[in-house]
N, C-alpha and C positions, 0 to 999 in steps of 0.2 A: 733820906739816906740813899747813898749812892755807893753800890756795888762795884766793888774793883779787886783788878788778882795782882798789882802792880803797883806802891807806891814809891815816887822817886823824891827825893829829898836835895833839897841846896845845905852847904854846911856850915860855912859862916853866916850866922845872924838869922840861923832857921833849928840848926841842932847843937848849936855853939857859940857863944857869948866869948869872938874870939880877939875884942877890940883893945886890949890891952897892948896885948902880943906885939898886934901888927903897928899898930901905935910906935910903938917904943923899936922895932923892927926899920921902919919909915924913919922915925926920927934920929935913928943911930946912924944909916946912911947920911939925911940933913946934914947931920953934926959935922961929922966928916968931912964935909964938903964947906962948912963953914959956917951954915946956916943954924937959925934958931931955932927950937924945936916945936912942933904944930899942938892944938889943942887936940885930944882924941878925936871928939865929935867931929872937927874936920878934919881928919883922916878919914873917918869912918863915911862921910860926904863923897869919898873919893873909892869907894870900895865898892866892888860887885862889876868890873868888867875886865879882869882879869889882873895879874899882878905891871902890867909896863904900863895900862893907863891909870891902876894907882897912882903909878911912882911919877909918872909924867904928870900926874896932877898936882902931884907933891911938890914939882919942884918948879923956880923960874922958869919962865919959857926959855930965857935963854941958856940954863944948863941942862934941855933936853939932848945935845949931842951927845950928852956924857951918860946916855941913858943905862948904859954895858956897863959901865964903873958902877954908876948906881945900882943898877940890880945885882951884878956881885955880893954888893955891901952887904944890901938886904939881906940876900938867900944865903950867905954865909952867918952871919947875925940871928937869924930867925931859925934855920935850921937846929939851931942852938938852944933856942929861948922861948919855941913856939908852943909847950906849955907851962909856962910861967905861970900865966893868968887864966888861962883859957878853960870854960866849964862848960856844962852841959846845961842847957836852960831847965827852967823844970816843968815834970812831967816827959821829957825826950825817953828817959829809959821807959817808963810805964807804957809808954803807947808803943814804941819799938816792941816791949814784950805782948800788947794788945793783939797787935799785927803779924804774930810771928810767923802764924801762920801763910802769909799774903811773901809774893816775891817783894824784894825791896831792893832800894840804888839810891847812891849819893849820886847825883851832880853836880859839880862846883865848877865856878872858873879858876879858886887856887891852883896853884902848879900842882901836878900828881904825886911827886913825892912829897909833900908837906900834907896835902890830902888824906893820902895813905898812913904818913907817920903819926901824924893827929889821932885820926880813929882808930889805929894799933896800939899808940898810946898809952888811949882812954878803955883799950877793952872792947872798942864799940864794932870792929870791924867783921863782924862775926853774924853781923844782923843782916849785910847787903852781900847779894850777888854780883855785883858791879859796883864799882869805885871809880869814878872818872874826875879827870880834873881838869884844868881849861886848856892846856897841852897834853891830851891825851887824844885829840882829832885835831886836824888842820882850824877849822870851825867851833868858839865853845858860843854859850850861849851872848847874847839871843837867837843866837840859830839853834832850829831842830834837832839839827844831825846828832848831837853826843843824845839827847831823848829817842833819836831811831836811832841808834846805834843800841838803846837798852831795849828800845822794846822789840828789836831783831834778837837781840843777844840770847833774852828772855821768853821771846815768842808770845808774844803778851798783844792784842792789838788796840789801839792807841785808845777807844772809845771804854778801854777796861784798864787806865792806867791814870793817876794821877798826877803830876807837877806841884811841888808845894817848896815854897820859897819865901822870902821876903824883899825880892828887889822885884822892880818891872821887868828886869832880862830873865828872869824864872817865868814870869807870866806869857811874856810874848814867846819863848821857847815853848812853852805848852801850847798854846792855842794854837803856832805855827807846826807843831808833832801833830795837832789833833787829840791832846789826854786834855784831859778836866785839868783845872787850875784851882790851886788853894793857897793865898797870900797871908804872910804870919805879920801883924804887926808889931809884935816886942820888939824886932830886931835892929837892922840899922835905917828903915826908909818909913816915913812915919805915912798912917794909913790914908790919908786925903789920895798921896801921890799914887798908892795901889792899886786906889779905888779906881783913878784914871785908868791902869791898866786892863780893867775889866777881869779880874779875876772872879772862879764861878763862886769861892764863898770865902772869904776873910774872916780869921779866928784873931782872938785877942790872946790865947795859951796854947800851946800844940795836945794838951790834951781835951781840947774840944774838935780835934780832927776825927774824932770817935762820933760826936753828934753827925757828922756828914757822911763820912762814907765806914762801908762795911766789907 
């Protein structure tokens, strides 16, 4: 068990089962545009480094000019529809109230207002003192800065904060802030590839994040 006053959270495919959504979000742009619509799983293949390299993954290489049309489509469409499907994995609330006591932070690379409108939503925004989303610093993850940006914000220092995530850019953003790392595998990156990333302890439920730290 490892003591910490600080835990920071990713939100798609860490506190949110949000693959519907974006799925059918992605796919409504496609359509649009003439194309066929993708299976989820590869969408979700294409998820976790912010919303243009989604969409740029989403599409031909040769209809990335039109990357400004396409992400309109999206964020108008999604804005709309982004809880459709979208839940709370389980166990998320039980450990959120475990914790309540400890500072807490989302960090996502979704855009900030989808971020924010998500977990106002759902009621959940009420647990973190920080909310960030991958346009909310110049830099979102795998870089540090939005993780020193919370543990500045929060006064927290890095060696008493944790990172916990489901992609590698959650893990290499922690190890590069300097907090402990905790990789979720439910989510969308299956755990062989986390394990790569060297994260300090990989849970199969988020309420087995209570066996690790305190």
């Amino acid at each position: 068990m490892q003591e910490v006053d600080l835990l920071i959270f990713d939100l798609d495919g860490t506190l949110l089962d949000t693959r519907q959504d974006l799925a059918n979000a992605v796919n409504h742009a496609r359509e649009r545009l003439g194309f066929e619509p993708l299976k989820t799983h590869t969408v979700m293949s294409y998820v976790g480094d912010g919303l243009r390299k989604l969409l740029q993954r989403s599409l031909p290489n040769r209809e990335n000019q039109r990357i400004d049309e396409v992400t309109q489509l999206f964020r108008s469409f999604y804005a709309a529809h982004l809880l459709d499907h979208s839940t709370l994995y389980p166990g998320v609330v039980e450990v959120l109230d475990y914790f309540r006591c400890k500072k807490m932070a989302v960090v996502s690379n979704k855009p900030q207002e989808f971020t924010r409108a998500i977990l106002e939503g759902l009621r959940m925004s009420h647990y973190f003192r920080v909310i960030l989303g991958g346009d909310s610093l110049p830099n979102p993850k795998p870089s540090p800065d939005p993780l020193l940006h919370v543990l500045s914000e929060l006064d927290v220092s890095a060696d008493r904060a944790v990172m916990i995530g489901d992609s590698p850019s959650d893990i290499h953003a922690g190890h590069a802030a300097g907090t402990q790392t905790c990789a979720v595998t439910y989510g969308y990156r299956g755990a062989d590839l986390l394990r790569c990333s060297e994260p300090d302890c990989l849970i199969e439920s988020m309420k087995n994040l209570t066996r690790y730290f305190e």
